[in-house]
N, C-alpha and C positions, 0 to 999 in steps of 0.2 A: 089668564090668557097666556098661553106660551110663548117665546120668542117668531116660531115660523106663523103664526097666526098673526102678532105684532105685527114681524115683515109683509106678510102680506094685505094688511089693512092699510099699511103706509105705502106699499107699492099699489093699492088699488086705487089712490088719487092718481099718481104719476100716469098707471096706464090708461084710466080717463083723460085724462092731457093731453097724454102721444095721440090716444085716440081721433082727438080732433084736429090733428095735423092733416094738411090737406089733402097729402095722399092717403092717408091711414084713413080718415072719413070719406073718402069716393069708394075704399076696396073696401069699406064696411056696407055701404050703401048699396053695393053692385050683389056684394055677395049674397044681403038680406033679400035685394029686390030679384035674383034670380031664384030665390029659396035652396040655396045650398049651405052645407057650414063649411066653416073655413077659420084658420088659426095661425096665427102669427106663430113661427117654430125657432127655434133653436139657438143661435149663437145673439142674436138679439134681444130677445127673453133676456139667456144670460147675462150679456152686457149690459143689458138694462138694470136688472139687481145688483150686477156692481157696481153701477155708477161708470162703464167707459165707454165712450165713444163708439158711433156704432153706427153707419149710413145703409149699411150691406141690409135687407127683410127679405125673410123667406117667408113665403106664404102657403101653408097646404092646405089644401081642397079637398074634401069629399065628394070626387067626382073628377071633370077635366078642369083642370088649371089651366091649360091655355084657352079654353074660351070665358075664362074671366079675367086673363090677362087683355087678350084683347077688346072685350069691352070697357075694363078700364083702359086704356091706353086711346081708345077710341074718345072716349070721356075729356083727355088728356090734350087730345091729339098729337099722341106722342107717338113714335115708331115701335112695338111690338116685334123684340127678337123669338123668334119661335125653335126650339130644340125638339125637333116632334120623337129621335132615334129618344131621347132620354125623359119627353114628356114634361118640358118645363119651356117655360117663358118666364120674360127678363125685358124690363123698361125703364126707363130713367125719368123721373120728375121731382122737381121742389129739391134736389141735392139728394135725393133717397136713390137709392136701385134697388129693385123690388121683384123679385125670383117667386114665381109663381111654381106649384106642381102639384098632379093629384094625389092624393094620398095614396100607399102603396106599401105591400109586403114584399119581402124580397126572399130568394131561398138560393146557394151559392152549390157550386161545383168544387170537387177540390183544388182542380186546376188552375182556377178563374178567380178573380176577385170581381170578376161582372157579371150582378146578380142576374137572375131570372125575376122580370117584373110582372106583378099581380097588382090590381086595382085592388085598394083596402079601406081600413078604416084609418081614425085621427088612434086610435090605440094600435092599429099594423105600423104605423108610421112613428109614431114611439117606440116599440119595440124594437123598429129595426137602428134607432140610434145607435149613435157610439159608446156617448156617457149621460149620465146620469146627467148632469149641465148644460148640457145638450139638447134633451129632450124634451125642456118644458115647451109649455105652449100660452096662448094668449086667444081666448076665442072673441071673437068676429060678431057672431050670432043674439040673435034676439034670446030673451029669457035669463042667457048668463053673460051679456058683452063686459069682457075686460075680467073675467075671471083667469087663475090662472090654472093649467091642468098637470099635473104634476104626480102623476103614476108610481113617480121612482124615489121620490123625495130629495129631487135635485138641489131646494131651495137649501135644506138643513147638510147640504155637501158643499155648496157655496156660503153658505155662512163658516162650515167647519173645514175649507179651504181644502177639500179630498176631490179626486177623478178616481170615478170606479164607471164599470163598464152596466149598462141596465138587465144585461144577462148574464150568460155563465160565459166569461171571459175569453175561457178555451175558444167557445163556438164563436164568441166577437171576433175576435184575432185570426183566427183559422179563416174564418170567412171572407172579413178585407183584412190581409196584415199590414195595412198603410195606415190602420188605426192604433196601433202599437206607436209606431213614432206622433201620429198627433196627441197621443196620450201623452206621450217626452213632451212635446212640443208648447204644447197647455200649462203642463206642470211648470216648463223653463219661461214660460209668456206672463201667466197668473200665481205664480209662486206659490202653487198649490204641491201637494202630496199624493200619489198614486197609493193608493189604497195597497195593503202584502197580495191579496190572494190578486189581485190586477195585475200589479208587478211580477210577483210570479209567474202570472200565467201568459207575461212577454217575454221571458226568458225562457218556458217552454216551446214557443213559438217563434222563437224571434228568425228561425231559420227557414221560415213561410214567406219572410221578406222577398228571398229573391224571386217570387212571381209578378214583385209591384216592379212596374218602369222604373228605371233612374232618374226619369224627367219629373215624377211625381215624388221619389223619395226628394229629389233637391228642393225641391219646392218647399217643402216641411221643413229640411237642413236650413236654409236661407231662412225660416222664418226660427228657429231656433238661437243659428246665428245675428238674428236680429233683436232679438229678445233683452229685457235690463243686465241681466246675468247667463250669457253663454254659458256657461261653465256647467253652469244645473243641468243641462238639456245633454251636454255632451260626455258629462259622468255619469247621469243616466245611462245614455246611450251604452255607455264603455260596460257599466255595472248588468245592465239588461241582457250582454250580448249581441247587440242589433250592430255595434259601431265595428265587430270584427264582420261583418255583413257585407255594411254598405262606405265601408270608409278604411280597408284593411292599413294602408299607409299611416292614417295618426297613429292608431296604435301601436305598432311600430316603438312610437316614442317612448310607451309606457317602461316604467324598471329602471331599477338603479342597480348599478353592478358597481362592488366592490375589489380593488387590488394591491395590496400591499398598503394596506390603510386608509388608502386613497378612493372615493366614492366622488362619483359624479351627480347632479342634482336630476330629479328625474322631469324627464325635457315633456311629457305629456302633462303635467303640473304644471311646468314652468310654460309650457303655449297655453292651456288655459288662462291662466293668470292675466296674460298678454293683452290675451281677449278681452277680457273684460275689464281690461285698462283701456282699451282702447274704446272701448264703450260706453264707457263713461263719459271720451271726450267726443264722441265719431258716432253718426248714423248713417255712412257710409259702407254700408256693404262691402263692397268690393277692399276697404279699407282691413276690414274685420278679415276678409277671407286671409290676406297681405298676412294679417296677424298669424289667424291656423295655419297658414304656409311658414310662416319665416324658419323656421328649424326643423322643416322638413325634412332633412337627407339627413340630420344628425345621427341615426343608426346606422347610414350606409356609408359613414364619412369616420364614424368612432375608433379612435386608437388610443394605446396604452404606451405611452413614453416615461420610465425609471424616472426622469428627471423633471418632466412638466406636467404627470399623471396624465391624463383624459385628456382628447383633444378630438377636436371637431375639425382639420383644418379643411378647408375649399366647401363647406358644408350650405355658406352661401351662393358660391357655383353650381356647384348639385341641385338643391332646391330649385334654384330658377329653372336648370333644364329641367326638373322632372313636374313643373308647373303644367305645362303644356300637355302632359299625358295624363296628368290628375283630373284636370278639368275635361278634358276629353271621356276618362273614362267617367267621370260625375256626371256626364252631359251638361256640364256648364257651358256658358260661350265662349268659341273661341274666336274672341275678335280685340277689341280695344281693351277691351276687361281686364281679359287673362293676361294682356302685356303690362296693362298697369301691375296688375297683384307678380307678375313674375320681375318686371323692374324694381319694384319694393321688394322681393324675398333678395333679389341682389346685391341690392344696396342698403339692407337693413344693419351690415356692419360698421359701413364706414364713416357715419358719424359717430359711431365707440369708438374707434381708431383715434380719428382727430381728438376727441373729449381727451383720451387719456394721454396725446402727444402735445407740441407744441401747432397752434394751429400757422400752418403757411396759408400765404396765400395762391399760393398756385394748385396747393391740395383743396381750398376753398371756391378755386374756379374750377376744377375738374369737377367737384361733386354736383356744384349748379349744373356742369355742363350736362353731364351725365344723368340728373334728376329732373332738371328743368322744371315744368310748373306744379310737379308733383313735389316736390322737394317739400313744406309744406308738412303735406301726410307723411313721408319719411320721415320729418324731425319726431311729428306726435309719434309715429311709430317707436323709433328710437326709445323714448321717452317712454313707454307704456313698456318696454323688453325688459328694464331695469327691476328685476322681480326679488334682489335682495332682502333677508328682513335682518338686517343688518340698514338699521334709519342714516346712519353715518358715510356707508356704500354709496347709498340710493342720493341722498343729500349732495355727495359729492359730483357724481354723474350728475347729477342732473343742472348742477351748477357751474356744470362745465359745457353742458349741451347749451343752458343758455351763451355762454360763452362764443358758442359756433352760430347760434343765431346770429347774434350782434355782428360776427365776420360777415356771415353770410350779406345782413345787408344791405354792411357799407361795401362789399364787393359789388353784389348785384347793382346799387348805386352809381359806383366808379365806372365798371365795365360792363356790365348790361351783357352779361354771361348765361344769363336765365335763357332756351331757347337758343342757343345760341346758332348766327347762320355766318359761315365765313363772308369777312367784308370783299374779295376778292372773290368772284367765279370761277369755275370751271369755261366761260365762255370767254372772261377777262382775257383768263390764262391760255385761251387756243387763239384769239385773235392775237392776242399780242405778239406772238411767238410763230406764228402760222402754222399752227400742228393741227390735226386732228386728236379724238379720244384716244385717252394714250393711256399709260402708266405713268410718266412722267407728270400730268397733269394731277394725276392721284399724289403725287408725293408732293408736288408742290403745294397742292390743296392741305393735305395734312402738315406741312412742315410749317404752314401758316397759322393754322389752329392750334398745336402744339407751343409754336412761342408768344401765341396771345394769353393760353393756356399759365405758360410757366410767368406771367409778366415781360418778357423780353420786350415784346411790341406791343400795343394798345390796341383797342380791339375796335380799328377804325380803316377806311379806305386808302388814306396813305400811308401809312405807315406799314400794313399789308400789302399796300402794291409794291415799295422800295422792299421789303424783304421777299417778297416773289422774285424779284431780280435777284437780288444773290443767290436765292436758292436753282433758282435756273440757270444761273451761272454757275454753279458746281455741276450743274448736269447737261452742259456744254450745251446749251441753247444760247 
């Protein structure tokens, strides 16, 4: 008996099992009692032979899916979402969500990645997969229930860890090129291998890209950058071509340029790395992106000084502005998000600064003030940038970063700098004096926060209120 016969004899209990899950045995029982077939498809199958986690079931029908959806969900009495432009339905029971549609061939435009749909068979609906991993099935039906259907020999690609496409790649890619980066996206997810003639034939295509939305390539981007190992997905990306596509700005980073002996370290290496430092510690999205930005403007910041070689300087200024126009033009959000990841590309240097000076503490309330309850992921940031392999480097940094922790949090203890809101108003300040909104009320406000800042006064209501009066006393109030 061979290995895939093995695997599938031992997965033929388990899918008896799943079977008698409460929803899996009503959409068995619906579909047998309406006499149609129908099969469990795709990314559940596969997850199921890996062993990971998996609540998402698509189910295809030999016929309409949505009136099997809603007799199960009638079953249920559960709410039945209906997508009739795309021919599927979606219901939630027992912690599953269970995507119904009928089987279907599809045939593309060169234009379009939106196929023209035909009603088909459980083999039209195979064929039109992405990958081979993809495509198995799981039938429903009398005669063979719980067998699996497997055309492509997806099973013997998921044991030998490869994504290949189930036809001739060209015509996969050409037809949706959004399946070119889930191929990246798979390989950097499941630590799989894209087969040469697959690979290849996204580098012939990869310039088909731009007919997919932005809104849909970032979707795949996030889940890349989501993945154990970023890195995989975005050297991919770089090596396939797609990444000077849909992301011209990283690459940017790529190359080391040499001058008078002097070489710089190559900064699209050194952001990956970063990545996947931080990924190790962070399932924070928005954290990660912080990361692929932090050294963003380094191209557009890079200079050659005889005496200090290579230098990057204001490159954390730059980045942050050009934060704002990255995500705009990625279609990311531009709201809370983008300020968190653009505050962190800002202040991603200034805990290096303190590590390698004497730390004060008025540099240690300006960075609370300035980080506030991000501060936190800035330090893990910090911490994950340190990409030395130089063990003695890295050991020192980072034994200095703890060092700034420890400030940080008997500072935050003392003065309660985190957040910070001046103890004295703006309204303190106009009643007291009987102004209205002035300039002067700005400067008094700031000249308050600054000497709490530097330690002068305590970061309390009196001792802010009696330095309000000197400072209004210099400004003949």
């Amino acid at each position: 008996m061979d290995k895939k016969t093995i695997l599938e004899t031992v997965l033929k209990d388990e899918i008896l099992q799943l079977l008698s899950h409460p929803t899996l045995k009503t959409i068995k029982e619906t579909v047998q009692l309406e006499n149609v077939r129908a099969y469990i498809i795709g990314g559940y199958v596969r997850d199921l032979i890996l062993q990971r986690p998996s609540k998402d079931i698509d189910i295809v029908v030999e016929g309409c899916g949505i009136d099997i959806a809603e007799k199960v969900a009638e079953k249920f009495g559960v709410q039945v979402n209906v997508f009739k432009n795309f021919g599927t339905a979606m219901l939630k029971t027992h912690e599953m969500e269970v995507e119904f549609v009928g089987a279907r061939k599809e045939s593309y435009r060169r234009e379009s990645r939106k196929p023209i749909v035909e009603n088909g068979s459980l083999e039209d609906d195979q064929n039109r997969r992405d990958f081979t991993i993809n495509a198995l099935a799981i039938s429903l039906n009398k005669g063979d229930l719980g067998s699996i259907v497997d055309p492509f020999d997806g099973i013997t690609d998921l044991e030998k860890k490869l994504i290949r496409t189930p036809q001739n790649p060209d015509i996969t890619f050409s037809d949706d090129p959004l399946r070119m980066i889930r191929a990246i996206r798979f390989a950097a997810q499941l630590n799989f291998t894209i087969v040469e003639d697959t690979f290849e034939a996204i580098r012939r295509n990869a310039g088909r890209i731009e007919i997919v939305s932005k809104e849909r390539i970032c979707e795949e981007l996030n889940k890349i950058i989501m993945s154990g190992k970023p890195s995989t997905g975005f050297e991919l990306l770089e090596k396939s071509g797609l990444l000077r596509q849909i992301f011209p700005q990283l690459l940017l980073l790529k190359g080391v340029e040499s001058k008078n002996g002097k070489r710089h370290k190559d900064n699209f290496e050194h952001t990956l790395q970063v990545l996947d430092n931080v990924a190790e510690k962070s399932d924070n999205l928005w954290l990660r992106w912080a990361a692929l930005l932090h050294d963003i403007a380094k191209p557009a910041t890079k200079k050659f000084d005889d005496k200090l070689g290579w230098t990057f300087h204001g490159h954390e200024f730059l980045g942050s502005k050009m934060t704002p126009g990255i995500f705009k033009y990625l279609k990311l959000p531009l709201n809370e998000k983008m300020k968190y990841v653009q505050k962190l590309v800002l202040l991603h240097l200034r805990p290096i600064v303190l590590a390698q000076e004497e730390v004060t503490d008025s540099a240690i309330r300006r960075l609370l003030f300035d980080a506030g309850d991000d501060i936190d992921d800035l330090m893990l940031l910090c911490d994950a940038d340190i990409t030395s392999k130089n063990r003695k480097t890295v050991d020192k940094y980072l034994s200095n970063f703890q060092l700034v922790r420890t400030k940080l949090k008997e500072i935050e203890e003392k003065d309660a700098i985190r957040n910070f809101q001046p103890p004295v108003s703006g309204e303190v300040i106009m009643e007291t004096y009987g102004i209205g909104p002035s300039k002067e009320v700005g400067l008094i406000k700031n000249a308050i926060k600054e000497a709490i800042l530097d330690g002068i006064i305590k970061n309390n209501y009196e001792e802010a209120y009696n330095y309000m009066k000197i400072e209004a006393e210099k400004l003949g109030l």
